[in-house]
N, C-alpha and C positions, 0 to 999 in steps of 0.2 A: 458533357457533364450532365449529373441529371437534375429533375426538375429542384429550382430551391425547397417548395414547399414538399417534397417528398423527402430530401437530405434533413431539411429541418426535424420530420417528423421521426423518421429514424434515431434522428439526436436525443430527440425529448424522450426516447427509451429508460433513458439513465439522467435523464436532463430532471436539477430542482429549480432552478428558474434561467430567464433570461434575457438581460439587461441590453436592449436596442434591435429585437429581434427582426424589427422593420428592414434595418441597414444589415443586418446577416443579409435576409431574404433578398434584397437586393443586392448586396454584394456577390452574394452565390449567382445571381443571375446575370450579371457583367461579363464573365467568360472569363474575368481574369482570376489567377492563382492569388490566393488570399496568404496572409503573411499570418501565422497562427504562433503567440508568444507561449511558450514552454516554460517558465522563471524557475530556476530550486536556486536555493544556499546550498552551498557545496559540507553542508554538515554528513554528519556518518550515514551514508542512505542504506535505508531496508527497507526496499518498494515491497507490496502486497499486495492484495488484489484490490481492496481499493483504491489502491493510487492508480493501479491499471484502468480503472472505469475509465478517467480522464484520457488515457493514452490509446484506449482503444478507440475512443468517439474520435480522438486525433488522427489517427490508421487509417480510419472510415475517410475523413476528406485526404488524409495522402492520398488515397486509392484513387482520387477523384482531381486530382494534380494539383492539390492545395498544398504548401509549405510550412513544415514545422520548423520554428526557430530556436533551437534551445541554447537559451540563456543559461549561461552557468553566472549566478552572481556572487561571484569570487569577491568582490570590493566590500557588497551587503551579505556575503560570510564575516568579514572581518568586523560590520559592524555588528550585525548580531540581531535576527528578526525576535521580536518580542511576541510572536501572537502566539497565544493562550498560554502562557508564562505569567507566573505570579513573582517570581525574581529573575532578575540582569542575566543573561544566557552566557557562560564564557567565549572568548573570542577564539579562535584554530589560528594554527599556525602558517604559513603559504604553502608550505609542505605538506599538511595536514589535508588545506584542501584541492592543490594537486591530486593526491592519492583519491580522495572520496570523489571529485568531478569525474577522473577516469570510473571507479566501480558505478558512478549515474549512469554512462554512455555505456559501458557493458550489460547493464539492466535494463533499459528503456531500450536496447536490440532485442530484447527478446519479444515485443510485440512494434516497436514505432521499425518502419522503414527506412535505414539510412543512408542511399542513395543521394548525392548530389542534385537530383533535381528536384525532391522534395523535404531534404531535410539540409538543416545550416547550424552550425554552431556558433554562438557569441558569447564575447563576455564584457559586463557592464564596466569591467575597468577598464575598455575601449574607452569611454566617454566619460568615467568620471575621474582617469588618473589627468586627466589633458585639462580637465576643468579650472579653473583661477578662481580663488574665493572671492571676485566681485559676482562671476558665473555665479557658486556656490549660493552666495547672501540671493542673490536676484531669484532663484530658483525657489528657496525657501519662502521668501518675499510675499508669493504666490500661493502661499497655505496658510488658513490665521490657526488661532490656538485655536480658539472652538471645532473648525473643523477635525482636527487632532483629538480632540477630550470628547468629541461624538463617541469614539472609539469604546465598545462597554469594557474593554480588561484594562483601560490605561484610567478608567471613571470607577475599577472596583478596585486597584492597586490603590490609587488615592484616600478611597474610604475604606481600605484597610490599614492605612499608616503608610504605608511600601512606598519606598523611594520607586522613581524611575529615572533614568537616566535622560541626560538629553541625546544622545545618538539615537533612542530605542525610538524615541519623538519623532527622529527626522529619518526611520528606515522607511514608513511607509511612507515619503514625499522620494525617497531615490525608489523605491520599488516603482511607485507611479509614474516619475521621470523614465524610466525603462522601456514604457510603452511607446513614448513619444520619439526615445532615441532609436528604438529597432524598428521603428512605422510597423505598429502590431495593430492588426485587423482584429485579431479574436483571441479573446484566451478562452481555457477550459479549467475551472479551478476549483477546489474543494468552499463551501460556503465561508470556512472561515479566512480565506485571503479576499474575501467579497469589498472589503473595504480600502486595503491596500488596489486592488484595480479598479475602484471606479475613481481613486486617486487619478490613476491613468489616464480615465476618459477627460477628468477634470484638467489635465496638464494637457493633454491635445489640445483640446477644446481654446482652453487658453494662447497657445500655439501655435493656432491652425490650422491643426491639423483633422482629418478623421476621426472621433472616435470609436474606440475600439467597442466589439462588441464583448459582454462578459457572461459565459455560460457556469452555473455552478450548479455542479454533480452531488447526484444523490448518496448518502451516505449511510450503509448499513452497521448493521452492531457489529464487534465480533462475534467469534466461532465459540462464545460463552455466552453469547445472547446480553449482555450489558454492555458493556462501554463501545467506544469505536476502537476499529482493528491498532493493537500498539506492540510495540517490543516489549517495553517495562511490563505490561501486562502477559505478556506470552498467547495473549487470544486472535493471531493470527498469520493470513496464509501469503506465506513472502514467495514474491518472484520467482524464488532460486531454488523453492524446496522442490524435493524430484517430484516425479508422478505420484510416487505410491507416497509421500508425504501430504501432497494436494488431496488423494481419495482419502486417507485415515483421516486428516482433519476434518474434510468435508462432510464424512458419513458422522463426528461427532457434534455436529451441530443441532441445536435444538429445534423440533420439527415447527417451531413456528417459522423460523427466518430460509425455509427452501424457498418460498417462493418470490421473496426478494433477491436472494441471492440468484436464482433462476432469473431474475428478469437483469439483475445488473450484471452478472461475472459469465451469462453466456449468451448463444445466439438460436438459441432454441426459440419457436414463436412463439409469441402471448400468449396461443391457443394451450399450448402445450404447457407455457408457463403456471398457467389457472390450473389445470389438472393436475401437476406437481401439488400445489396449493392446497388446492383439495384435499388429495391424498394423504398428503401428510396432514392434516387437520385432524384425519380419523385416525391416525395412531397409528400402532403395530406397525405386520407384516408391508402395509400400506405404505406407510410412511418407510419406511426400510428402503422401499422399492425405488419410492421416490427420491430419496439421497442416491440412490446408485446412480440414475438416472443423470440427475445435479451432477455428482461427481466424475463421472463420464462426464458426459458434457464440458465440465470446467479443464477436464486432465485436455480431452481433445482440442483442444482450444489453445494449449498450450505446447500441446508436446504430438500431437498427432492420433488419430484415430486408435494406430496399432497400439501406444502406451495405453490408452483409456480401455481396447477391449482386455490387455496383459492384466492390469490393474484391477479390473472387476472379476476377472475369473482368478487371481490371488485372493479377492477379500475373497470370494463366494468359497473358494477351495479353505481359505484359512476360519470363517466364520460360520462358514452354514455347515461345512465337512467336520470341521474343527480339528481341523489339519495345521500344522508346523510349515512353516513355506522351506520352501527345498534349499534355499541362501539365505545366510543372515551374521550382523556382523559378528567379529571374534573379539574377546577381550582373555589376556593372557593376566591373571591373577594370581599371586605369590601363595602356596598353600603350606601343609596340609589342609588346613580350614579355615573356611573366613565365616562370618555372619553375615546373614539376609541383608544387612544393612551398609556391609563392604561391598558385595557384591552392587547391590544396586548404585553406591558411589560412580562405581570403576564405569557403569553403564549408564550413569547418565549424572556425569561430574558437572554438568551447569546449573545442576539442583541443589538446593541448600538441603540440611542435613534435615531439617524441621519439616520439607517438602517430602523427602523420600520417606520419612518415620509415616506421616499420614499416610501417604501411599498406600506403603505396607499395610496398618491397621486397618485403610479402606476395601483390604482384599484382593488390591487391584496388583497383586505381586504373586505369580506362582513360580517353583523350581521344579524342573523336571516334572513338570504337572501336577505339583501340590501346593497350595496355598500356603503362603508365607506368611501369618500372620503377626509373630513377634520378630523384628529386627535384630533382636539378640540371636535368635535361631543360626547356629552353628549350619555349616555346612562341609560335607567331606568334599574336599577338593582332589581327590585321587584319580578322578577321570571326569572327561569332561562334563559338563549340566547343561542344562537348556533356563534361561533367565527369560520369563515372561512380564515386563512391566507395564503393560498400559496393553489397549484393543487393539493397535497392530506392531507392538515394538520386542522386537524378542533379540537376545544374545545369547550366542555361547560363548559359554570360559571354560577358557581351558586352562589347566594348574600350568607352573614356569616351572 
């Protein structure tokens, strides 16, 4: 294995802080394979690339014969994690999160290794369907209210009237129990479960156990430069989306966030990371360059070298040539005519009506190579068109 303080340093790439770094470094220097806790709620998963920071820095010690333990917490699905929720989360059904634990494990293959000697799956209703409510009361026993009302969203619920529930109180005392019952060495967690795991250390601790150590990963904006990466928002880049999904998103990013993004979603070196940085700071053709770069890098990362070099000579041929790419999807539409604003439905039905009218009006809509500016705008459906909606999304329709 290599040396701890080299492993650590590597960590801290993507690393925003970390809770017991002493016992990392010496655990890394033990020789033994460390036990690395994985936690999700089996809720509807749509990983991105943020979630991936966490999974890649996991990769990096699999690589090194450390062991990921993913927990699926099936029992604290059913209760229902409260954090950064201002109301009660509904609860899934067992079926429900059946379905979503499998789509976790098929997404988190696409960067964690799941080989038997370094990866494990558990689930916390191991240990808490078997438990007896004297267990139960004794476990709780162990956490006062204060500790719990430290918490700032269960302290801004209250001074905004908002009920809370008592389950929502006692998820993050079974999340912390979690640690003690999978003998977890280290998690890698986004800042805001920072409180639920040092619950963790706190229940070892109490125990006897080890406690674990808790790394929490750096967090960028979305691909809108505001908020962080979310679905309800639509401002980011999931697991699943193909190559040439990863480069369009990526080249639309605003040229301040390349160089964060450059230092957390690849493995280009710092050196190179600055100079992205750079470049894009001065604008233009520069910055252009520098997203291609970025975006390669991220595709290759993902999907292999050949997609990233396929992907950049599609933009360069479709953006710099201002060329049509030679495939693209079909959409069969009922004619003889429909308006700019049927057509754009048929081509992209997860958009509300109010979305696609802006669209249009912003320009960002041509047919057959002409700007569509009014939604009302008729179209001869007699043969087929070419539907341009956005910087790399095009369809043909062709009449039924």
């Amino acid at each position: 294995m290599s040396e701890p303080s080299a492993v650590v340093d590597r960590l801290r790439r993507t690393t925003d802080s970390i809770v017991g770094e002493a016992d990392l470094l010496e655990r890394l220097g033990s020789g033994r394979p460390l036990r690395i806790k994985y936690g999700v709620d089996c809720t509807a998963p749509d990983l991105h690339l943020g979630h991936a920071a966490n999974l890649w820095m996991m990769r990096q010690l699999q690589d090194l014969g450390h062991r990921v333990v993913f927990l699926l917490g099936d029992l604290t699905t059913r209760v229902g994690d409260p954090t950064g929720r201002s109301e009660t989360r509904p609860v899934l059904t067992p079926e429900e999160i059946e379905v979503n634990a499998q789509s976790f494990l098929d997404q988190i293959s696409l960067v964690l290794r799941t080989d038997p000697e370094v990866f494990e799956v558990r689930r916390n209703s191991e240990w808490y369907d078997g438990m007896n409510v004297a267990e139960l009361l004794s476990l709780f026993g162990q956490v006062t209210h204060a500790q719990l009302m430290a918490r700032d969203m269960f302290r801004e619920r209250v001074a905004a009237g908002r009920e809370i529930a008592v389950h929502e109180l006692i998820y993050p005392v079974l999340q912390g129990y979690d640690s003690f019952a999978m003998r977890s060495d280290l998690t890698i967690v986004g800042s805001d479960q920072l409180f639920n795991e040092q619950l963790g250390r706190h229940f070892q601790q109490r125990l006897g156990a080890p406690p674990q150590v808790v790394i929490t990963t750096t967090i960028t904006p979305g691909i809108d430069g505001r908020a962080k990466q979310s679905k309800s928002l639509k401002n980011y880049i999931a697991l699943t989306d193909s190559p040439g999904d990863k480069f369009g998103k990526l080249m639309s990013i605003p040229d301040d966030l390349v160089e964060s993004y450059a230092r957390v979603y690849t493995e280009l070196s710092l050196g190179v990371v600055a100079a992205l940085g750079s470049a894009a700071a001065t604008g233009g053709p520069e910055a252009r360059d520098a997203k291609l770069r970025l975006a390669a890098a991220v595709v290759t990362r993902y999907h292999g070298a050949g997609a990233a070099r396929s992907e950049l000579e599609a933009f360069k041929r479709t953006f710099s040539d201002r060329e049509r790419p030679s495939e693209m999807p079909e959409i069969v539409v009922a004619g003889p005519v429909a308006t700019a604003l049927e057509l754009l439905q048929a081509a992209r039905p997860a958009d509300s009506k109010s979305e696609l009218r802006r669209r249009i009006r912003q320009g960002a809509v041509t047919i057959d190579g002409t700007r569509a500016d009014d939604p009302a705008t008729t179209i001869d459906l007699s043969t087929d068109v070419i539907l341009k909606s956005g910087s790399r999304t095009w369809h043909r329709i062709k009449p039924r």
